[in-house]
LODO-376853 format. One line per field, with one value per residue (C-alpha): z negated, y, x negated; residue number from 0. Coordinates in steps of 0.001 Angstrom, whole numbers, plus 500000, padded with zeros to 6 digits. Each point is the difference from the previous one (the first is absolute). Layout:
REM residues N
pz = [Z;...];
py = [Y;...];
px = [X;...];
n = [NUM;...];
***
This chain:
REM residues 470
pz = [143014;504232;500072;499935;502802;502121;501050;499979;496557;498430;501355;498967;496222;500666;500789;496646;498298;501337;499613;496268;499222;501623;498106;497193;500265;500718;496565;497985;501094;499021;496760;499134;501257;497139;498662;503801;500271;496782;501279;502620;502315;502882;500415;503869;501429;497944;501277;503049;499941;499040;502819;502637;498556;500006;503947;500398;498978;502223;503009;499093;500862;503762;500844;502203;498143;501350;502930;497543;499042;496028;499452;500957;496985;498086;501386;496977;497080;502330;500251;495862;499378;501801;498177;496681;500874;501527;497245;497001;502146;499987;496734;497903;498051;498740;497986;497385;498551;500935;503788;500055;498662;502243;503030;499010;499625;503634;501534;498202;502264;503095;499903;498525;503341;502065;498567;500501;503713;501166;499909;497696;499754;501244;496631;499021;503576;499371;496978;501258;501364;497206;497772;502310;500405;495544;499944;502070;498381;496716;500367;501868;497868;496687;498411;497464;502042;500677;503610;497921;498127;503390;501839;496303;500423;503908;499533;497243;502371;502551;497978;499086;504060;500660;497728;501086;503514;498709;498805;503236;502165;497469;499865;504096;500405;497602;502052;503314;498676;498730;503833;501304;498280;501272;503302;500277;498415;502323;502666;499222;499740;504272;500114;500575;500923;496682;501849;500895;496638;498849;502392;498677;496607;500518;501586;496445;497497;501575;499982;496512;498237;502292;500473;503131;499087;500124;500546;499887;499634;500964;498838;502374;500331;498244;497102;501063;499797;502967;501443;501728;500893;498967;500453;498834;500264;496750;501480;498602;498563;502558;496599;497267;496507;499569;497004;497047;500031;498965;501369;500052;499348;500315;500948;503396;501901;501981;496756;498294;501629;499382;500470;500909;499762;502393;497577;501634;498651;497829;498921;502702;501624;503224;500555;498679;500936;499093;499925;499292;499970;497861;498937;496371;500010;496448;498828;502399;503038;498205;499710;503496;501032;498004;501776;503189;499380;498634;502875;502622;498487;499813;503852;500786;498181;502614;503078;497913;500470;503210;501519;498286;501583;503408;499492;499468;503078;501627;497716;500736;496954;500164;500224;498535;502842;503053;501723;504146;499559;498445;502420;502461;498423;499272;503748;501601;497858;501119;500799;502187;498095;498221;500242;499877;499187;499899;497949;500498;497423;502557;498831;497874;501183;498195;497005;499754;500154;497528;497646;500670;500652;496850;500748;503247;498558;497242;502439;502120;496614;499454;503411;499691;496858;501630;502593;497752;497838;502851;502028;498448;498256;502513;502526;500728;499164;501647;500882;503396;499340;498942;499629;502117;498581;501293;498841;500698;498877;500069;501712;499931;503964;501412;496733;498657;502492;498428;496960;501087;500683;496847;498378;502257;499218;496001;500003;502049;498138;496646;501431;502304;499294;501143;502439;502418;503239;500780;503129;499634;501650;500116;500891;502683;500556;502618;498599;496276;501834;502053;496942;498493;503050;500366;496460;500381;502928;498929;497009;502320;501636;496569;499812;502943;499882;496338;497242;496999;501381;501605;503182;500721;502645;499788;503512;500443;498521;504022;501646;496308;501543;502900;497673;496942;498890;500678];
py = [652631;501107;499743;496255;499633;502413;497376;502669;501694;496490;499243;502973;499570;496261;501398;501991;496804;498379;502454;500708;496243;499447;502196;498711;496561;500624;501928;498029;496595;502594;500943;496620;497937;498156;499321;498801;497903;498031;499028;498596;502274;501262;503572;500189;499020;502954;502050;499099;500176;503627;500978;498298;501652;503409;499358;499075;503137;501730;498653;499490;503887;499429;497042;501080;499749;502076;497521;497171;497903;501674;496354;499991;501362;496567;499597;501994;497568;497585;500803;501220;496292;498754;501682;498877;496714;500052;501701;497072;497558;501949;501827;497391;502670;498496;496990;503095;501303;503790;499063;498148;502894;502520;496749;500475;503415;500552;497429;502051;503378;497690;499538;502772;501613;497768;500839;503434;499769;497363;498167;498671;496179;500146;500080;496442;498789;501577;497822;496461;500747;502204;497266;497348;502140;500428;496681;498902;502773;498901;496650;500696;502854;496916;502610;498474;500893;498028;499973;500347;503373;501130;499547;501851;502770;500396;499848;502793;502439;499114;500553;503467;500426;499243;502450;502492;498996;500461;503491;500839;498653;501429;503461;500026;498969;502636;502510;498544;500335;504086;500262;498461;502644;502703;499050;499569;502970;501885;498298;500584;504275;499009;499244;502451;497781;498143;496722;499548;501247;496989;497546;501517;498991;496900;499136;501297;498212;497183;499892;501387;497728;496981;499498;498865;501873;503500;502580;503872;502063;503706;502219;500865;503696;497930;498696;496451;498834;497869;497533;501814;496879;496420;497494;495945;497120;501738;501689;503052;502103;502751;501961;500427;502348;502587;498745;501470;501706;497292;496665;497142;496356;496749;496335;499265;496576;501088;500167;504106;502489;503562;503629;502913;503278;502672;503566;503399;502722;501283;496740;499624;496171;499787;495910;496907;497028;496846;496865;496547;496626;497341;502590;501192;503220;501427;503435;501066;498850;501933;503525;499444;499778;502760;502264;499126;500608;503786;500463;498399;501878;503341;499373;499137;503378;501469;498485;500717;503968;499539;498560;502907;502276;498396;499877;503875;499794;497915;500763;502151;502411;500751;496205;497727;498027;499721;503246;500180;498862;496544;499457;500519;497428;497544;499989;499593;496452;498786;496518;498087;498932;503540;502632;503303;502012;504196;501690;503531;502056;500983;503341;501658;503745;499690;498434;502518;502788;498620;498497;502749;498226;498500;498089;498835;498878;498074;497977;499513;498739;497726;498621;499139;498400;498022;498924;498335;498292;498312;498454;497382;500325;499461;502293;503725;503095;503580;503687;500837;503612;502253;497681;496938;496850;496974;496023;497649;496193;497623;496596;500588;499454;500606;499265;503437;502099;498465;501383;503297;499832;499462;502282;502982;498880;499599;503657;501681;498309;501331;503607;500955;503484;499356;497090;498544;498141;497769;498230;496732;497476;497033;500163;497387;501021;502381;503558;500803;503398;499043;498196;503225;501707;497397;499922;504039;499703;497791;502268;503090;497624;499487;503598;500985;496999;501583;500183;498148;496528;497477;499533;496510;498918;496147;499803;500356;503771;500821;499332;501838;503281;498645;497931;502513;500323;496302];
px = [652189;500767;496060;500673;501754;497053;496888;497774;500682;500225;496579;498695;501485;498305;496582;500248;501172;496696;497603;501034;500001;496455;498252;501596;499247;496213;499860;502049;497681;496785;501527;500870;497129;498426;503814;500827;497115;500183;503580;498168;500834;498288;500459;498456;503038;501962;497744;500669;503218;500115;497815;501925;503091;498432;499062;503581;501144;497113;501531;503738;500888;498668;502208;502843;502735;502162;500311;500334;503210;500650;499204;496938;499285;500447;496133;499056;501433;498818;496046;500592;501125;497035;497770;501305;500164;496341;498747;501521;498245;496334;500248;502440;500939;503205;497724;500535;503522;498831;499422;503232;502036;498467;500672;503858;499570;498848;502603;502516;499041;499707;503760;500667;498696;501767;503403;498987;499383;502224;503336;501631;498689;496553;498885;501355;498819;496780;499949;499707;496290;499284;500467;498300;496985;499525;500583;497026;497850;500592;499553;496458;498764;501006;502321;502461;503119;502211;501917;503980;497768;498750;503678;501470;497503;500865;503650;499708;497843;502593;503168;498780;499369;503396;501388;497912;501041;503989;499571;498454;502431;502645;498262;499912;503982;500716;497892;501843;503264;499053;498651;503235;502331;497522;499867;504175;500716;498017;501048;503371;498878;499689;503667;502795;502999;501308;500685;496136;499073;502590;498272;496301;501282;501044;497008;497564;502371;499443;496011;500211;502504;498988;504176;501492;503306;499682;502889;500501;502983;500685;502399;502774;501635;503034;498009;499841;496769;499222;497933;497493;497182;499563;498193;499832;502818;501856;503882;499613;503141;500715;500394;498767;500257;497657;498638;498155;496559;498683;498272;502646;498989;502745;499734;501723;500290;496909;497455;500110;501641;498330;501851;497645;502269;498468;500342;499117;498491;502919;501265;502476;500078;498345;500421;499560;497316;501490;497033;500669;498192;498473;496820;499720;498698;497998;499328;497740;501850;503267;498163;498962;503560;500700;497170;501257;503776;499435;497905;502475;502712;497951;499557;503707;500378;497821;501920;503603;499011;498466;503309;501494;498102;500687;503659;499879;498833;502887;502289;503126;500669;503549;501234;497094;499762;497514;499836;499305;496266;500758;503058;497166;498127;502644;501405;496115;499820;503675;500211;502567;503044;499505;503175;500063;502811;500160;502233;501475;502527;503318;499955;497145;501113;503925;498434;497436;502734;502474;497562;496378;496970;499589;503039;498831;496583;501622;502261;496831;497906;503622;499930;496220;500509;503117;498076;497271;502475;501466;496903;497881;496879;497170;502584;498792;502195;498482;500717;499461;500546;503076;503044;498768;498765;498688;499762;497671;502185;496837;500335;504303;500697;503389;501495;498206;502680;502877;498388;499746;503666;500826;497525;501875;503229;499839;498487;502207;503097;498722;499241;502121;498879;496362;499624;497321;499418;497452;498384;498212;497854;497865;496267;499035;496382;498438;500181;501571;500540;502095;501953;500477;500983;502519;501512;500172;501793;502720;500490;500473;502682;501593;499909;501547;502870;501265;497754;500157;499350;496693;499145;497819;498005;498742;497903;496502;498311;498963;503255;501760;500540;501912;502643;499913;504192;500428];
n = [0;1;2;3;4;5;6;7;8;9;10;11;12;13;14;15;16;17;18;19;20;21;22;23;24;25;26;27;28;29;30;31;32;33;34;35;36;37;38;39;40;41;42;43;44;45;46;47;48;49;50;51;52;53;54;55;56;57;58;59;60;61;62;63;64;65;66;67;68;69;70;71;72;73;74;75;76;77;78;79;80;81;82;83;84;85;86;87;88;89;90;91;92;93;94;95;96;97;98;99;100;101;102;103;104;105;106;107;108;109;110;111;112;113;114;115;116;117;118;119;120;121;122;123;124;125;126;127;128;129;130;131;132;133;134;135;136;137;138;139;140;141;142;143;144;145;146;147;148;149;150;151;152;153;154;155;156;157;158;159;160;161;162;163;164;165;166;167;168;169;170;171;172;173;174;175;176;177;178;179;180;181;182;183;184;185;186;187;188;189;190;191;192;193;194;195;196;197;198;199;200;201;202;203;204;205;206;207;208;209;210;211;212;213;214;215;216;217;218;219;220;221;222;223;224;225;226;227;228;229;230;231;232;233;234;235;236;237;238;239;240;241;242;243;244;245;246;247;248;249;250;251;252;253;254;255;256;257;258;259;260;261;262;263;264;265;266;267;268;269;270;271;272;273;274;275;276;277;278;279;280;281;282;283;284;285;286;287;288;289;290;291;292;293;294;295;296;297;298;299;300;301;302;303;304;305;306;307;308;309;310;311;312;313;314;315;316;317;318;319;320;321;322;323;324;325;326;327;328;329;330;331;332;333;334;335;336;337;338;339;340;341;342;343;344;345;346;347;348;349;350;351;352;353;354;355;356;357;358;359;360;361;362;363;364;365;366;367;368;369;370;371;372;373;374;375;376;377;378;379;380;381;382;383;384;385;386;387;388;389;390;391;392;393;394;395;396;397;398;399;400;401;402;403;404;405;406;407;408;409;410;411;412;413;414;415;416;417;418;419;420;421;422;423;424;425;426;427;428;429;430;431;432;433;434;435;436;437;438;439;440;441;442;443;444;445;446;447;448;449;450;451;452;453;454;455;456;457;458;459;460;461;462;463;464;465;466;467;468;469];
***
């Protein structure tokens, strides 16, 4: 039923209404003329009636209704109620049971056609004149109908409107709601960074569901699944279980609380979309969900081996962690408050010799390791190349160097076969080069003042090269 909601195919499927039912009308009052006119009916009027609607429908397809309101169709049911009523009062066809069934019969497509073409309660509105209108035909054409059988026939034609207006409106939210998971999953195909697919999500759920509360969850390289992108006035878990493959439905304070798991391809669990509020949703709305959770997750797939790809790329493949390219990265982003601190095995040459190179990379893979277990989780661990690493101690300040301190100094006390020295810093603005530069120098200092210990410098990243070995 889309032509409904199009002015110019509903007139057109209006002007074929009308120029079926004129035709109609003239032959049925020529068929039935001696039976019409011993009712004491007048069958000029019908006649009449069935050649205005047939002009109607003549000149209904030129109208410019594509520049029309879609309500300005409700003209049509208008001019066909008109008519009716125009015609009772010349032809007073309803003195006679047959010309008061085909009366009802006709009121009956009248709102029929109105629940077709527009909201939901302009049929019942519709109704009051309708009913106003029979009634004064009726009582001037001297049919025996009563106003309470007039308002009973009225009401009928407009109950059956109504419905027909319902399944419409029900029919065009369901097609909506299918656009809506179109649309956001290919929308979400646009994103290659999980957190804006996350925030993409969010953002379909809740136009689908019609929920305030709306939550997704991402896997971490840990296994955690965490909170990703939210949205609402619910506090959200910053965890939650994976869940089941399965759609998830419980009552919580806030109304019904519904899990979407995010599966990939294979099976594996991609994420989790977690919607809650006071709306039931039924069957339909559930498959829906459904759709749009295999597709989600077969995107987050997509961006899961797309990040893989792009850590290949900035990756190092002896130690697992980032490689020169992302330290590159990581240090162009640094922020004030930010320390860095480069690392440097004392001496890579001996272990080489007494353990072959295999030995040496394995203490190099053990120190990288070490050095990710011992920063926090939002912290940055990389290889600068050979046996030099640097890290990046997010938002730590001067209390990072004391850190690096101890890092160095619980190492070197549990190997004191294959130590390190480090150099550290704090950011302060101006150039991150110059950061680096500084936190290198200060390990060279460690370096030359004995090996196997830290050297810090806590003054601003330009003036770090003139205090390094403080």
């Amino acid at each position: 039923m889309r032509w409904a909601d199009d002015p110019r195919q509903a007139a057109r499927y209006a002007a074929c209404a009308f120029a079926l039912a004129g035709p109609l009308t003239v032959l049925g009052a020529l068929l039935n003329m001696d039976r019409l006119q011993s009712g004491g009916t007048s069958i000029g009027p019908i006649i009449a009636a069935g050649v205005v609607a047939i002009v109607i429908a003549a000149i209904i397809p030129w109208l410019p209704w594509r520049r029309w309101s879609p309500r300005a169709t409700m003209v049509l049911p208008v001019l066909a109620m008109a008519m009716t009523v125009a015609s009772e009062i010349g032809a007073r066809g309803s003195r006679t049971s047959d010309g008061a069934m085909s009366t009802a019969a006709v009121v009956s497509i009248i709102f029929v056609w109105i629940g077709l073409t527009q909201p939901r309660w302009w049929p019942c509105a519709f109704a009051i004149p309708s009913v106003i209108g029979l009634s004064i035909a009726f009582d001037v054409e001297g049919a025996n109908i009563s106003v309470a059988s007039t308002a009973n026939m009225v009401i009928f034609a407009a109950i059956i409107g109504e419905l027909v207006a319902w399944v419409k409106q029900s029919d065009k939210a369901r097609g909506d709601d299918l656009g809506l998971v179109i649309d956001g999953t290919s929308e979400l195909r646009s994103e290659t960074d999980r957190g804006a697919a996350a925030r993409r999500l969010v953002d379909t759920v809740v136009a689908l569901l019609r929920v305030p509360n709306v939550a997704v969850y991402l896997p971490e390289p840990d296994g955690r699944f965490a909170l990703a992108a939210a949205t609402g006035t619910v506090p959200w878990e910053a965890e939650r279980p994976a869940g089941g493959g399965t759609i998830n439905v419980r009552a919580v304070t806030v109304g019904t609380e519904l899990s979407i798991p995010l599966v990939g391809r294979s099976g594996a669990p991609r994420g989790l979309v977690v919607a809650a509020g006071r709306r039931r949703q039924d069957e339909f709305m559930l498959r829906l969900a459904r759709i749009l959770g295999e597709q989600a997750g077969y995107q987050l797939d997509d961006l899961a081996q797309f990040d893989a790809l792009a850590d290949e790329t900035r990756r190092d493949p002896l130690t697992g962690v980032g490689n020169r390219r992302f330290a590159d990265e990581v240090l162009r982003d640094l922020r004030s408050g930010d320390a860095v601190g480069v690392v440097d095995l004392d001496d890579l040459r001996g272990i080489n010799a007494r353990l072959g190179h295999q030995g040496g990379d394995e203490v190099i893979r053990a120190i990288a390791q070490y050095l990710v277990d011992s920063v926090r989780t939002n912290d940055v661990v990389a290889r600068l190349g050979g046996d030099e690493f640097v890290m990046v101690l997010r938002d730590a300040g001067d209390d990072a160097l004391a850190l690096v301190a101890r890092i160095v100094a619980e190492w070197n006390d549990a190997h004191p076969d294959a130590t390190f020295s480090a150099g550290a810093t704090v950011h302060r603005d101006g150039d991150p080069e110059a950061t680096l530069r500084a936190a290198d120098t200060a390990l060279y200092t460690a370096k030359r003042a004995g090996r196997a210990r830290a050297t810090l410098v806590s003054v601003p990243a330009e003036d770090a090269s003139a205090a390094a070995g403080f």
